[in-house]
N, CA, C and O atoms as a GROMACS GRO file, in nm:
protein
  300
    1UNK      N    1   2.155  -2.240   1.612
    1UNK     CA    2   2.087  -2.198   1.492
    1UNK      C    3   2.183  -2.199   1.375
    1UNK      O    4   2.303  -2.171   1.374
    2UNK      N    5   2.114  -2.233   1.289
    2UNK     CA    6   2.205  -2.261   1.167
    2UNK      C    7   2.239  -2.133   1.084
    2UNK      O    8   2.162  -2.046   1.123
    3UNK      N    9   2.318  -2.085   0.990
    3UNK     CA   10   2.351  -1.953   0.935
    3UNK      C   11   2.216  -1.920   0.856
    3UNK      O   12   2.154  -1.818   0.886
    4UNK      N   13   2.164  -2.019   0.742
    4UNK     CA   14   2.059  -1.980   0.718
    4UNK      C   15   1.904  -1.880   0.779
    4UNK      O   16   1.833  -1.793   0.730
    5UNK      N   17   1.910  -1.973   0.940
    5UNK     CA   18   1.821  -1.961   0.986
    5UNK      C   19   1.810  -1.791   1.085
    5UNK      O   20   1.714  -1.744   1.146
    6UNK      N   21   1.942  -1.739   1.068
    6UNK     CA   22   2.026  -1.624   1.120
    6UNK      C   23   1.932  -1.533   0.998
    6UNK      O   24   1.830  -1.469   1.025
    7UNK      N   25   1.996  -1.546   0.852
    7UNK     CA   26   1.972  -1.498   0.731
    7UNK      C   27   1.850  -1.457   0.736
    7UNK      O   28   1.812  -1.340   0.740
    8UNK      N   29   1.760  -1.592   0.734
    8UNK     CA   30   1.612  -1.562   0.718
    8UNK      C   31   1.541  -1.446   0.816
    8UNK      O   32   1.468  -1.356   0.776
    9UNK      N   33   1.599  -1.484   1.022
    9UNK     CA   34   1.515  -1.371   1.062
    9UNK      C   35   1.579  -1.204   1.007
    9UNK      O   36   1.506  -1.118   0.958
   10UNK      N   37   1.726  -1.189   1.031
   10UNK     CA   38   1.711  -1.052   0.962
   10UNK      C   39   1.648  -1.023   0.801
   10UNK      O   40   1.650  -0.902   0.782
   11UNK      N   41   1.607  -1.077   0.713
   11UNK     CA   42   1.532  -1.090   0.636
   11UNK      C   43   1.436  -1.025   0.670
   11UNK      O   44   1.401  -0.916   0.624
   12UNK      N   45   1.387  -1.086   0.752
   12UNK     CA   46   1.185  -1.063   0.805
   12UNK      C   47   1.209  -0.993   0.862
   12UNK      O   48   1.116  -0.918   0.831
   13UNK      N   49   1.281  -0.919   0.959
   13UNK     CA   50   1.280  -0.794   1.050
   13UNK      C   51   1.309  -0.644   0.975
   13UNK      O   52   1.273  -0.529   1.002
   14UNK      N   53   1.387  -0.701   0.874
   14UNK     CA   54   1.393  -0.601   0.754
   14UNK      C   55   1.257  -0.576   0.662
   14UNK      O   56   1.216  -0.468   0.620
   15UNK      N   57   1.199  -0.702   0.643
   15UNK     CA   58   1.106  -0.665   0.556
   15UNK      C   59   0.979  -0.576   0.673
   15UNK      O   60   0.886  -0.509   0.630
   16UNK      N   61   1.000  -0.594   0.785
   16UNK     CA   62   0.859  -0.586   0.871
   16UNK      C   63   0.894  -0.400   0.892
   16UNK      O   64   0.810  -0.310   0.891
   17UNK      N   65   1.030  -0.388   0.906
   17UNK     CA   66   1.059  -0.262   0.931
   17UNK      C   67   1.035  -0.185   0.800
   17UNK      O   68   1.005  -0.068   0.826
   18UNK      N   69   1.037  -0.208   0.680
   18UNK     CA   70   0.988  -0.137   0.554
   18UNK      C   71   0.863  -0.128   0.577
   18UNK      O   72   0.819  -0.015   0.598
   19UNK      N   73   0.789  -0.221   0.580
   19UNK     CA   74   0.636  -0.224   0.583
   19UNK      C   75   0.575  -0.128   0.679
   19UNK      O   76   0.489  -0.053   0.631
   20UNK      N   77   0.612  -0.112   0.843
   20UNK     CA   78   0.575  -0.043   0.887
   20UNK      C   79   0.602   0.089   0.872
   20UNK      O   80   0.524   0.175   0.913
   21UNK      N   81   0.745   0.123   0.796
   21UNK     CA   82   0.789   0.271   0.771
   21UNK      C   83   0.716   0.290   0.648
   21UNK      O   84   0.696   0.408   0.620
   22UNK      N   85   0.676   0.211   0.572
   22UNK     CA   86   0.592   0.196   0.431
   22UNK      C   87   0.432   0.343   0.522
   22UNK      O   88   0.408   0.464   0.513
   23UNK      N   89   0.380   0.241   0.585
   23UNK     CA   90   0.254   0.274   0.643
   23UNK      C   91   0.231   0.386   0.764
   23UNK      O   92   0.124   0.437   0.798
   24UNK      N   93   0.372   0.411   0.821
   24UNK     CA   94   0.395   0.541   0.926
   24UNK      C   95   0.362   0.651   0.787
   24UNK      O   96   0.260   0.719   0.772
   25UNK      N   97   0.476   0.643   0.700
   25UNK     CA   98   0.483   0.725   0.593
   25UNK      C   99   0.363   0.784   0.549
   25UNK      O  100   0.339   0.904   0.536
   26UNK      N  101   0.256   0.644   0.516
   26UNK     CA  102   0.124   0.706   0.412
   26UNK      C  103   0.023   0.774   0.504
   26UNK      O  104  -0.066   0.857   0.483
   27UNK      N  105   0.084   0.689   0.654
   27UNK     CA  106  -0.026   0.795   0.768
   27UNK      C  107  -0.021   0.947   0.782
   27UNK      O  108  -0.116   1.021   0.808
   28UNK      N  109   0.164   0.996   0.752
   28UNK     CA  110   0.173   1.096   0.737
   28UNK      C  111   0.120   1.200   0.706
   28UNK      O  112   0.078   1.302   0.761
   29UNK      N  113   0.136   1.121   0.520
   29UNK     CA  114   0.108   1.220   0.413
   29UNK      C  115  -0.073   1.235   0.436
   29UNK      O  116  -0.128   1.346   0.430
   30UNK      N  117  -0.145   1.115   0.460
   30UNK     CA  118  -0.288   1.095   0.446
   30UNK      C  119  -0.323   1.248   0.566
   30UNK      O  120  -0.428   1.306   0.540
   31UNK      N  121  -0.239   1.307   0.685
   31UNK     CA  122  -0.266   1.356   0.812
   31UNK      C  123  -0.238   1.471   0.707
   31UNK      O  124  -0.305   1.573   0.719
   32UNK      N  125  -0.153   1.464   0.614
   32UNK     CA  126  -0.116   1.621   0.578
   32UNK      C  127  -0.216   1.694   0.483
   32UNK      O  128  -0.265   1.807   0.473
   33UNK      N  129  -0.223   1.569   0.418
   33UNK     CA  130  -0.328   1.605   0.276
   33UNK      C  131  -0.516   1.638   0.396
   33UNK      O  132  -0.620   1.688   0.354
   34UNK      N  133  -0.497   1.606   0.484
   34UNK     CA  134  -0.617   1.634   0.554
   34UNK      C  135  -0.620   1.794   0.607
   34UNK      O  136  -0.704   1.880   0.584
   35UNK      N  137  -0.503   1.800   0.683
   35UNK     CA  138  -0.500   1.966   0.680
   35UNK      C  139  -0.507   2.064   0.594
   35UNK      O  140  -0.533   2.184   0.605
   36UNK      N  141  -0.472   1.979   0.485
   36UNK     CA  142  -0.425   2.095   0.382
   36UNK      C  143  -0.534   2.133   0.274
   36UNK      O  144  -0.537   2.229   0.197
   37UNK      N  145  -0.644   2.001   0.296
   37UNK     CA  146  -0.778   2.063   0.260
   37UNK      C  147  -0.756   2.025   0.130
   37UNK      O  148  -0.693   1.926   0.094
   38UNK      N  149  -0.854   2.173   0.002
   38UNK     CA  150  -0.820   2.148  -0.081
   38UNK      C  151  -0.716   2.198  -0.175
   38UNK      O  152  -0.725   2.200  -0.298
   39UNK      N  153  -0.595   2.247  -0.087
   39UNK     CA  154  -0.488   2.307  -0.158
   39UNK      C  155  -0.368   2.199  -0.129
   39UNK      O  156  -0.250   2.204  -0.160
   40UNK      N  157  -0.453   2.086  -0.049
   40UNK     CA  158  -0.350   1.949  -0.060
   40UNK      C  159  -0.266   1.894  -0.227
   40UNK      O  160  -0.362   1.967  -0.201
   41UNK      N  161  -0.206   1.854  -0.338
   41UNK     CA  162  -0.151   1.856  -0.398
   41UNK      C  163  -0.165   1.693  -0.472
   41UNK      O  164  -0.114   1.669  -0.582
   42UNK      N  165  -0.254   1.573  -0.377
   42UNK     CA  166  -0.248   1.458  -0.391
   42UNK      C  167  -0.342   1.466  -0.485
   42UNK      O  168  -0.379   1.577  -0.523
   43UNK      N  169  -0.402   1.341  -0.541
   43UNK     CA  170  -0.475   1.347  -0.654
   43UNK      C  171  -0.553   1.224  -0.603
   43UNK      O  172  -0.497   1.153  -0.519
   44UNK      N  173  -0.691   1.189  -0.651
   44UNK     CA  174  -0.819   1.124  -0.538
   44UNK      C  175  -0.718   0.978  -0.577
   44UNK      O  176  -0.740   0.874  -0.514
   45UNK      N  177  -0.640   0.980  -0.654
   45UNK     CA  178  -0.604   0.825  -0.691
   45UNK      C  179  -0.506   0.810  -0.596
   45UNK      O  180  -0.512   0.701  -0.538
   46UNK      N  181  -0.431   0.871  -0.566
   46UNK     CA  182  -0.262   0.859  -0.436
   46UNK      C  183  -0.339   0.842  -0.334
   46UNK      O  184  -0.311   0.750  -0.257
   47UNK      N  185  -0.455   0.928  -0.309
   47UNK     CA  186  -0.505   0.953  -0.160
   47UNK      C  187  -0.565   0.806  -0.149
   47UNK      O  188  -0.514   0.740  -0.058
   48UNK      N  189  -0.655   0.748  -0.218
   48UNK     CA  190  -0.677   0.591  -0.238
   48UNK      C  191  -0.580   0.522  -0.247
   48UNK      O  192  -0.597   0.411  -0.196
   49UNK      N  193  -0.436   0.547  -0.309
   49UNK     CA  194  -0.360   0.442  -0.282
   49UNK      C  195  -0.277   0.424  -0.162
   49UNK      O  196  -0.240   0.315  -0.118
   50UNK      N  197  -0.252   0.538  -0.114
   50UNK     CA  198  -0.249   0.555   0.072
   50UNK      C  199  -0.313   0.503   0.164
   50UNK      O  200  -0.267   0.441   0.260
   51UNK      N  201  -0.460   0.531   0.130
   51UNK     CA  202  -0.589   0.439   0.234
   51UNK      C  203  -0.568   0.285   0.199
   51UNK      O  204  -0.524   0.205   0.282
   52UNK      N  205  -0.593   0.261   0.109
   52UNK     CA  206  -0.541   0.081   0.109
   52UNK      C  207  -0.391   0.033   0.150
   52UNK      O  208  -0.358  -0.082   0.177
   53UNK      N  209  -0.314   0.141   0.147
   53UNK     CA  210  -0.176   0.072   0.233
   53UNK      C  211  -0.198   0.046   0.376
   53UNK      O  212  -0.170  -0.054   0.441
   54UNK      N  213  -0.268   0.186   0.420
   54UNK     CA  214  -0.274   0.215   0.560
   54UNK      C  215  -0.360   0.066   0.606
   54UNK      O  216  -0.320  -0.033   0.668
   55UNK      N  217  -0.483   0.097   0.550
   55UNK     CA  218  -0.607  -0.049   0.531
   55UNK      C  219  -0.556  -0.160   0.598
   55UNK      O  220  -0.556  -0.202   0.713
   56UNK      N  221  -0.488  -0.212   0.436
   56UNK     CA  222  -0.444  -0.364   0.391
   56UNK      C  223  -0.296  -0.386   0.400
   56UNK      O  224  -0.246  -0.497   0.387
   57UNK      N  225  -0.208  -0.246   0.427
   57UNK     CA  226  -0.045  -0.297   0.470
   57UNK      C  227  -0.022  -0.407   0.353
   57UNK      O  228  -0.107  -0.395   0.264
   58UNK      N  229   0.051  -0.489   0.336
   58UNK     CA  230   0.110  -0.602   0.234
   58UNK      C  231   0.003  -0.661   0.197
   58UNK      O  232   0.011  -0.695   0.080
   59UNK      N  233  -0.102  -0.691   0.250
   59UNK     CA  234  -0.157  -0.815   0.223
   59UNK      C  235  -0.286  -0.735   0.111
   59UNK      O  236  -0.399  -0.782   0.105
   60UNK      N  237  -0.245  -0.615   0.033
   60UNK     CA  238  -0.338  -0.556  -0.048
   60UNK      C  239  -0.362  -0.674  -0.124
   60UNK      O  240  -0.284  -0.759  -0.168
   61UNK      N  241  -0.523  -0.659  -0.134
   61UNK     CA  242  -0.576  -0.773  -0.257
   61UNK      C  243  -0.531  -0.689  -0.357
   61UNK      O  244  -0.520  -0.567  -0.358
   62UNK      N  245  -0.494  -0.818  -0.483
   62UNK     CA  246  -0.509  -0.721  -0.569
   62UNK      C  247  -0.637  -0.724  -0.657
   62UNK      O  248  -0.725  -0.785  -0.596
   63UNK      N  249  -0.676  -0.682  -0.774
   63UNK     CA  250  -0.785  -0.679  -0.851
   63UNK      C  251  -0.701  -0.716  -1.020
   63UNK      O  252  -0.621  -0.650  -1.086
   64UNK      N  253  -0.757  -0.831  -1.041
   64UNK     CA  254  -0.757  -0.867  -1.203
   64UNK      C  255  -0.829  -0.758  -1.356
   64UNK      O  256  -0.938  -0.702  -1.361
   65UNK      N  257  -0.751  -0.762  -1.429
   65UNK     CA  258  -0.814  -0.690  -1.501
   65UNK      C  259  -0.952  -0.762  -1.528
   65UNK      O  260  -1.053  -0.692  -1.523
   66UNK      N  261  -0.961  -0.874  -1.550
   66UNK     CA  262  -1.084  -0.919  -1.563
   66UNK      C  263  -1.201  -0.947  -1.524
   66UNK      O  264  -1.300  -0.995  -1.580
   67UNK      N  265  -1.158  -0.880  -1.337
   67UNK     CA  266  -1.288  -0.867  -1.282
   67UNK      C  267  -1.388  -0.725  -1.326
   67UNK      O  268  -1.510  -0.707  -1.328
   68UNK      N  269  -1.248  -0.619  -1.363
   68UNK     CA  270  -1.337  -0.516  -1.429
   68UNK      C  271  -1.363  -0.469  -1.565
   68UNK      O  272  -1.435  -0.384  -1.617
   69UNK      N  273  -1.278  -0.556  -1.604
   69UNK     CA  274  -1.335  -0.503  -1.779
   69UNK      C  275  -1.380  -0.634  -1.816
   69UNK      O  276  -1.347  -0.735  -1.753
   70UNK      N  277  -1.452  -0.635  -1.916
   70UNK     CA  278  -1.500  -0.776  -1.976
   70UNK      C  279  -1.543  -0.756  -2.131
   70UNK      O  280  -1.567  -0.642  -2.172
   71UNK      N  281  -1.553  -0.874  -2.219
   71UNK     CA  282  -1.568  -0.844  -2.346
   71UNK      C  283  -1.716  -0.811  -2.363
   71UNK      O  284  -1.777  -0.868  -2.273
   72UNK      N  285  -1.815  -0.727  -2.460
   72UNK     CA  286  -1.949  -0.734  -2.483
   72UNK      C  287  -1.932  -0.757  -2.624
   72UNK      O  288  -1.831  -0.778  -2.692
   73UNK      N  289  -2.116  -0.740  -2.664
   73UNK     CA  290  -2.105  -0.756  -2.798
   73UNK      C  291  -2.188  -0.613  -2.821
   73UNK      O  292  -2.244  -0.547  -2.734
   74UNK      N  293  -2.180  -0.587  -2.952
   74UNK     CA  294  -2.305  -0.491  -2.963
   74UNK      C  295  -2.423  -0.557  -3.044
   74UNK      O  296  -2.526  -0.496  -3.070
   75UNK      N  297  -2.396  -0.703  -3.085
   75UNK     CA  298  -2.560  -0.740  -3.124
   75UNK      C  299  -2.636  -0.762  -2.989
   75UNK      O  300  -2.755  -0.790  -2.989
   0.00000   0.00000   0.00000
């Protein structure tokens, strides 16, 4: 194997090990903020951005501004 090819897998074993400590993490907090009811501390937007990690892990779609806002007129 060539040095590059050395480079690249610890690369990816690094990135795979963030990702999954990424998503252990949000399982955590998502398990804590569940016990903790409503004296949990998260806000409905974290707790959504937790569920789509947990979800979609890396491959989150993302959303364009332009699928949700758009120009009108008022005539």
């Amino acid at each position: 194997m060539g040095q590059n090819s050395i480079a690249f897998k610890v690369l990816y074993n690094m990135e795979s090990t963030m990702i999954n400590n990424a998503v252990s993490l949000a399982k955590t907090k998502l398990e804590r903020h569940k016990a903790m009811g409503k004296n949990s501390n998260l806000s409905i937007v974290e707790v959504a951005q937790l569920m789509d990690l947990v979800t979609f892990g890396p491959n989150l779609p993302q959303v364009t501004n332009s699928m949700l806002f758009f120009g009108y007129g008022i005539n």
